[in-house]
C-alpha positions in Angstrom: -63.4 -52.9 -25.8 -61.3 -52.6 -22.5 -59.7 -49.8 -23.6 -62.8 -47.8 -24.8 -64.3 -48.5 -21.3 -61.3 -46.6 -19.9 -61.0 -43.7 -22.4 -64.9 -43.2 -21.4 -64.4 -43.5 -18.2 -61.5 -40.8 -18.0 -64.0 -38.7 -20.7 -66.8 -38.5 -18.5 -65.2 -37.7 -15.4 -63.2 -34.8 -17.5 -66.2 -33.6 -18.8 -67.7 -33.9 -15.3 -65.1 -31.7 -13.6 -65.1 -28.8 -16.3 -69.2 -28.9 -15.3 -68.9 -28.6 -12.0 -66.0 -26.3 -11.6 -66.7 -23.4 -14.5 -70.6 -23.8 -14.7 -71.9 -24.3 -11.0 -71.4 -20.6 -9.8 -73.9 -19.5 -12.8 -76.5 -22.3 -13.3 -76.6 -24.8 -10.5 -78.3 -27.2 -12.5 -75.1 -28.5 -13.8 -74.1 -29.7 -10.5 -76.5 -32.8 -10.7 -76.2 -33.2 -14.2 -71.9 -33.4 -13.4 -73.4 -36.2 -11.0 -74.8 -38.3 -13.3 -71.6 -38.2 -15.0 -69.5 -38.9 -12.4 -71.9 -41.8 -11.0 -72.1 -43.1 -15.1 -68.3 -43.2 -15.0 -68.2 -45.1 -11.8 -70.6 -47.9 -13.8 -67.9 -48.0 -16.2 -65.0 -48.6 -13.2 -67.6 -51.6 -11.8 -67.5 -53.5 -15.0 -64.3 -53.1 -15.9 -63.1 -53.7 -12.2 -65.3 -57.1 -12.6 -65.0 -58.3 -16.0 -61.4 -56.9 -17.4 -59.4 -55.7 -14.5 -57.1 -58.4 -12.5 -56.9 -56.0 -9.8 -59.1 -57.2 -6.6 -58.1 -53.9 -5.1 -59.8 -52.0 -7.9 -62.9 -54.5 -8.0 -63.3 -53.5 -3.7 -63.6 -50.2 -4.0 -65.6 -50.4 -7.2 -67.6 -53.5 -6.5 -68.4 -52.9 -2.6 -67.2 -49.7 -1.5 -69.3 -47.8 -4.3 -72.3 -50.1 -4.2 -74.8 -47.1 -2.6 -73.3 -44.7 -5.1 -75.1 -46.4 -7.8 -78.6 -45.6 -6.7 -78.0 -41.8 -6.8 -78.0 -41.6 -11.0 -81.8 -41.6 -10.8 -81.7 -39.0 -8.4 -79.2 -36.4 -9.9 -81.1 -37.3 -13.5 -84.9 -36.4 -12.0 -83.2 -33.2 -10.3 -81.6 -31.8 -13.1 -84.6 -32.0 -15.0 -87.0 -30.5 -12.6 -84.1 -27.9 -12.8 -84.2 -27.1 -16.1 -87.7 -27.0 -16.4 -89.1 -24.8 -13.3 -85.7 -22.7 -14.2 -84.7 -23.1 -10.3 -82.0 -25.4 -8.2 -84.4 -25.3 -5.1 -84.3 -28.2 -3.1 -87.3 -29.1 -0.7 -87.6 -31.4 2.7 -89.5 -34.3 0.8 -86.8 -34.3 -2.3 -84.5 -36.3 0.7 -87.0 -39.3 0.0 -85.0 -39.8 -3.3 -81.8 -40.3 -1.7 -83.7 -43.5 0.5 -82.4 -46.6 -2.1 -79.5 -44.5 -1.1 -79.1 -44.9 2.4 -80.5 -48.5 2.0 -78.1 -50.1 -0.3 -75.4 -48.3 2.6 -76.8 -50.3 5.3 -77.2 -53.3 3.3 -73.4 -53.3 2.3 -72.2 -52.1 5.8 -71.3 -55.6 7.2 -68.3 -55.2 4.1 -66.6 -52.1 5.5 -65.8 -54.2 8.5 -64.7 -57.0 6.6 -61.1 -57.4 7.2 -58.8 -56.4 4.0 -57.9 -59.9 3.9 -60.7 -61.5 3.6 -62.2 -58.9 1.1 -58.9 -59.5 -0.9 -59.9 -63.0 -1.2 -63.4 -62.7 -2.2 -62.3 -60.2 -5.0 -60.1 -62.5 -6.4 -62.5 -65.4 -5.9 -64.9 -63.1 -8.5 -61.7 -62.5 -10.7 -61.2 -65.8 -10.9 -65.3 -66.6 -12.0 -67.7 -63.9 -12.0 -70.0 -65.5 -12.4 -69.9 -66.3 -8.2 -71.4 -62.9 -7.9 -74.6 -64.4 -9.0 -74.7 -67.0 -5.7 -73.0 -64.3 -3.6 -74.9 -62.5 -0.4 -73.2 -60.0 1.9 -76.1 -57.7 2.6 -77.8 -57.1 5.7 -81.1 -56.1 3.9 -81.3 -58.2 0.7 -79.0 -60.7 -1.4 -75.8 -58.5 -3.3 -77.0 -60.0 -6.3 -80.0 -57.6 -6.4 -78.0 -54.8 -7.1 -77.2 -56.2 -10.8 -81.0 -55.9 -11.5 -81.9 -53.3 -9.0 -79.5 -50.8 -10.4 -81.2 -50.8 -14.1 -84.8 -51.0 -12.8 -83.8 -47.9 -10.7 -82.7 -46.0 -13.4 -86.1 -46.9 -15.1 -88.1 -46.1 -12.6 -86.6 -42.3 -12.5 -87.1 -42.0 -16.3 -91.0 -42.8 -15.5 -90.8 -40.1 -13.4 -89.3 -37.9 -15.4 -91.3 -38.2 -18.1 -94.6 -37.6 -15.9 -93.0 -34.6 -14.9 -91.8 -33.1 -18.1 -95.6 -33.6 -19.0 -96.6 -32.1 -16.5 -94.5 -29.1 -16.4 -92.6 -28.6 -19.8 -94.8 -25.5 -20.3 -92.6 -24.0 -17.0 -89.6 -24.1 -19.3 -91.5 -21.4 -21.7 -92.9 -19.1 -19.1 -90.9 -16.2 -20.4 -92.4 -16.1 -23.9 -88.6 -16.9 -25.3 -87.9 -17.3 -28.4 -89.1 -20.8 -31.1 -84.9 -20.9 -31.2 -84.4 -21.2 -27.0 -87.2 -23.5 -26.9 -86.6 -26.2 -29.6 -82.7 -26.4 -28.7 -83.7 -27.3 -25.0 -86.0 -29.3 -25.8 -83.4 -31.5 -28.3 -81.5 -31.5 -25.0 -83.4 -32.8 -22.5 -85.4 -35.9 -25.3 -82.1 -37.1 -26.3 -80.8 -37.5 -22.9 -84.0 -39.2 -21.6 -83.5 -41.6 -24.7 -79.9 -42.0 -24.5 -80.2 -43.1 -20.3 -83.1 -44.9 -21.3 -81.9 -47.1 -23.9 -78.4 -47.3 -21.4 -81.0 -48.9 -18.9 -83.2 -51.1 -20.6 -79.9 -52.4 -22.7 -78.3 -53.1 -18.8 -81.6 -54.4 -17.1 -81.7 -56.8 -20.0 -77.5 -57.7 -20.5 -77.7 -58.8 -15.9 -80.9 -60.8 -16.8 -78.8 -62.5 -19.6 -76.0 -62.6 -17.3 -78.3 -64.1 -14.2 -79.7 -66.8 -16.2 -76.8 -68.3 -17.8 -74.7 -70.5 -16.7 -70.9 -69.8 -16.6 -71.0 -67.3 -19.0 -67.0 -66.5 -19.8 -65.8 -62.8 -18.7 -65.1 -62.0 -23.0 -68.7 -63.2 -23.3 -69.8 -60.5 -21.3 -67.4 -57.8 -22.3 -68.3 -58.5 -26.0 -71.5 -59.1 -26.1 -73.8 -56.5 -28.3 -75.6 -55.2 -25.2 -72.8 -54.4 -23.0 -71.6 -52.4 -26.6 -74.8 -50.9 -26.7 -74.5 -49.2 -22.9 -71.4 -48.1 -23.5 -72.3 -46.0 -26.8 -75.3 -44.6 -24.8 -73.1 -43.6 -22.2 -69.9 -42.1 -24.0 -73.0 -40.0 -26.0 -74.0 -37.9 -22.8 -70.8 -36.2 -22.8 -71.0 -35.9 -26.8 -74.2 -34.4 -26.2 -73.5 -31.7 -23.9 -70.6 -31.2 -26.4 -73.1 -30.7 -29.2 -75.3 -28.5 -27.2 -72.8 -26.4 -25.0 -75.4 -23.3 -24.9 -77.9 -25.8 -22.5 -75.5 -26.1 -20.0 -75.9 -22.0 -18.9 -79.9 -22.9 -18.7 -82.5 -20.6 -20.1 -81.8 -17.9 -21.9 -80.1 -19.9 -24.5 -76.8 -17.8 -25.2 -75.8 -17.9 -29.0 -74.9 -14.5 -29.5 -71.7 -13.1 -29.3 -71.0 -10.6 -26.2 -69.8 -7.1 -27.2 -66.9 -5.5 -25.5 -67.3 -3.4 -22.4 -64.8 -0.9 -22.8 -67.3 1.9 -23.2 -68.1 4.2 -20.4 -71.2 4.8 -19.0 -72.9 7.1 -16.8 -75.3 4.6 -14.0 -78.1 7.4 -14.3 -78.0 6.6 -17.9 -77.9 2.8 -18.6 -82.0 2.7 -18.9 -81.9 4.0 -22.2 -79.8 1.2 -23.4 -82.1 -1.4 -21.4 -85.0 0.5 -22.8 -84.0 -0.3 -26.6 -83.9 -3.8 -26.4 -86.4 -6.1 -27.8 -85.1 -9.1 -25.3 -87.5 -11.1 -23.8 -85.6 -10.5 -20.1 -85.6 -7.0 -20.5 -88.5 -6.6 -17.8 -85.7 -8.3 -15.6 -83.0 -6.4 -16.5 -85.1 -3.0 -15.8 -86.1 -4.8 -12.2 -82.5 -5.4 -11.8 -81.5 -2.0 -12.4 -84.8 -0.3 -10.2 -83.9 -2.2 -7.3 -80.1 -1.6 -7.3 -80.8 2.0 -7.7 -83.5 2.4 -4.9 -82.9 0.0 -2.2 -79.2 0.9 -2.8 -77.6 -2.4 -1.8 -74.6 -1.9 -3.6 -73.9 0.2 0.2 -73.5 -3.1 1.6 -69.8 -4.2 1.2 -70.4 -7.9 1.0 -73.6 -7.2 -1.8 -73.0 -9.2 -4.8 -74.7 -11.4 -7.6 -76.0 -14.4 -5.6 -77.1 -11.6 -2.9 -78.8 -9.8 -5.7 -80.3 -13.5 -7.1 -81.3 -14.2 -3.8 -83.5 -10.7 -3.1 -84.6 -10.6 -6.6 -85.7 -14.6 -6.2 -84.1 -15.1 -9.8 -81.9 -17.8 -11.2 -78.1 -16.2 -11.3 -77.3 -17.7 -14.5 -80.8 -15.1 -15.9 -78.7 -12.3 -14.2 -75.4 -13.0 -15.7 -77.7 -12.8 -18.9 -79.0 -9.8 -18.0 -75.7 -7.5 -17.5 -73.7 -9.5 -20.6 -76.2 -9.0 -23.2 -78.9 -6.6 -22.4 -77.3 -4.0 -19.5 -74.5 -4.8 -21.5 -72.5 -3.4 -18.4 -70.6 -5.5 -16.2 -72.0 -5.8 -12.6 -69.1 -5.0 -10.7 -68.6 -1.4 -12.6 -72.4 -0.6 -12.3 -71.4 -1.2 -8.3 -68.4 0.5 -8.2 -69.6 3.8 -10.1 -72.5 4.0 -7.7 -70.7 3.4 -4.6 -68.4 6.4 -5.9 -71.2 8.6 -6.5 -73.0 8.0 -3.0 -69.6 8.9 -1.7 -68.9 12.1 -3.9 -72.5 13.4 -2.7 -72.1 12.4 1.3 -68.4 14.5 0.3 -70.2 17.5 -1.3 -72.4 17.9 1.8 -69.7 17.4 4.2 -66.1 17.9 3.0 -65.0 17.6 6.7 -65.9 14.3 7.0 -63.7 11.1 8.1 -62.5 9.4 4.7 -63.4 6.1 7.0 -66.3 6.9 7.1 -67.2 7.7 4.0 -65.5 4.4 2.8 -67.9 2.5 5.3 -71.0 4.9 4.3 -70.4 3.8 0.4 -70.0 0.4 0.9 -66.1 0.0 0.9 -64.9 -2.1 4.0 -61.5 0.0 4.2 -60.6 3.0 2.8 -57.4 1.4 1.0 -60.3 -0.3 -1.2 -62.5 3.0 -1.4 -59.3 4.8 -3.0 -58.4 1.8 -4.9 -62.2 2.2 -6.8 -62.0 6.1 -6.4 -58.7 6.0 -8.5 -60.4 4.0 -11.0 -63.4 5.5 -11.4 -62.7 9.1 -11.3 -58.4 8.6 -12.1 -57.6 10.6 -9.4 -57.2 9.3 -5.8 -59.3 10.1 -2.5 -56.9 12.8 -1.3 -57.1 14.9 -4.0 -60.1 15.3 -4.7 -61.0 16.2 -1.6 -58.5 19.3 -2.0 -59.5 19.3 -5.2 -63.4 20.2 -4.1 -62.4 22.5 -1.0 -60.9 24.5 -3.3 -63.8 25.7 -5.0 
């Protein structure tokens, strides 16, 4: 049992990582559901610092230090639902509320960051020695420490009341798009068997610190072998199973199943439409908006202009643009850019072959003209220089 807490502790917080670093720049949503993970892992730390760990050190940080942590699972959980559901990581004034059993449990547990190490050494091993003094113990400003073995659970309830109000309220948000039975079933697997898992992982924790509250000197093995502590820890190594199983959800909706083709073709920007135009995807209408706007309120002239500038004029989720240029475009984003940029500076050329190359590297959205020859060479496999010999000769 020890060493399955461990093995799920390290899983989770791998699992968490790989989230946050490779899926936050294209669907934000991830961030909070990388959260949850990392705040489920910490649960694990907590009851193994308390009930199988001899290391007061370890039971500190995870038994004190990380108290307030606890209260943001509920949080990050509600958060990534709305998420997913209204397809959009927009955070308003009032969602700080959440965070207030937050900032609470802080205060409450302040007194024990001044506690001097020696003294909190001795209290952790006082709770090594019989955990079951936690149940007596008070070191909170606010209310007793014990709280926090019920409080935690009945927080994480709470949220999943909420969640499922809201997911009633608004699961119809998740299908605004008219996507396909496929996109809509899969996500909606997803996001029931993760509100079941955390809620079973609750209820099975609320009801394993009421057992543990109301019995008397209850041995640590007792505790660490008992069918509901088993139970929370099968719910909890399934999230990460779960996003395993379902790998598409984590890139939000569209749900991508289908293999990208290669984008070693060549193609003229004027021209792209009439592959747009043949698709039968349900974001085509956003892939043609993406392509109108580029083309007439030529951004791409603005040297820093790139896809969360574009998301963020457009108002659409990045992770629907990504989509867009991989599997509908079917052009990558930074060669759409750079061809047009070359061709603004080929005309502004044509009309004034006198002109400072600086200039025209500034003009076409290039911040130097090292880069502007760089793309030119690319693009048209010849460099700046010569072509503009190249078109004075004619």
């Amino acid at each position: 049992m020890d060493g399955m807490l461990i093995f799920l502790v390290l899983f989770k917080l791998v699992v968490s990582l790989v989230l946050a670093v490779f899926n936050f720049r294209v669907n934000r949503n991830t961030i909070y559901l990388s959260g949850v993970l990392v705040v489920i892992a910490l649960f694990g730390l907590l009851h193994y610092s308390i009930f199988a760990s001899e290391s007061p050190t370890m039971l500190i940080f995870m038994g004190v230090y990380s108290i307030p942590t606890y209260y943001l699972v509920g949080p990050f959980l509600y958060f990534y639902f709305r998420s997913t559901l209204l397809d959009s990581s927009k955070i308003y004034p009032i969602d700080y509320l959440h965070y207030l059993p937050f900032f609470i449990a802080l205060i409450n547990v302040f007194p024990s960051y001044l506690r001097p190490w020696n003294e909190a050494l001795d209290l952790a091993n006082q709770i090594l020695a019989d955990p079951n003094y936690l149940k007596t113990l008070n070191l909170g400003w606010i209310y007793p420490s014990n709280f926090n073995m019920i409080g935690r659970p009945i927080f994480m309830l709470v949220y999943v009341i909420l969640i499922i109000k809201m997911y009633r309220e608004h699961s119809n948000e998740l299908y605004r798009n008219a996507l396909p039975d496929s996109h809509r079933i899969l996500m909606k697997k997803w996001l029931m068997l993760l509100l079941t898992v955390v809620s079973f992982a609750a209820l099975s924790y609320l009801a394993g610190a009421i057992v543990f509250m109301n019995t008397p000197h209850i041995p640590k093995q007792t505790v660490m072998h008992s069918p509901l502590t088993l139970i929370v820890l099968i719910c909890f190594l399934m999230i990460p199973l779960l996003i395993v199983i379902f790998p598409q959800v984590l890139y939000g909706i569209p749900i991508v199943k289908k293999k990208r083709k290669s984008f070693d073709h060549f193609l003229n920007a004027a021209e792209i439409y009439k592959y747009v135009n043949k698709s039968d995807d349900p974001l085509k209408e956003d892939a043609l908006r993406i392509l109108d706007s580029i083309h007439e309120e030529k951004w791409y002239l603005d040297p820093e202009f790139n896809v969360d500038i574009l998301a963020s004029k457009l108002e659409l989720p990045k992770h629907h643009i990504y989509y867009c240029f991989n599997y509908i475009i079917k052009w990558k984003f930074t060669s759409l850019r750079s061809q047009l940029r070359i061709e603004y500076a080929k005309n502004l050329l044509s009309s004034n072959q006198e002109m400072d190359l600086e200039l025209v590297a500034q003009q076409s959205g290039y911040s130097s003209v090292q880069s502007f020859n760089r793309a030119f060479v690319e693009e048209e496999g010849i460099n700046i220089y010569e072509y503009v010999i190249k078109i004075k000769k004619r």
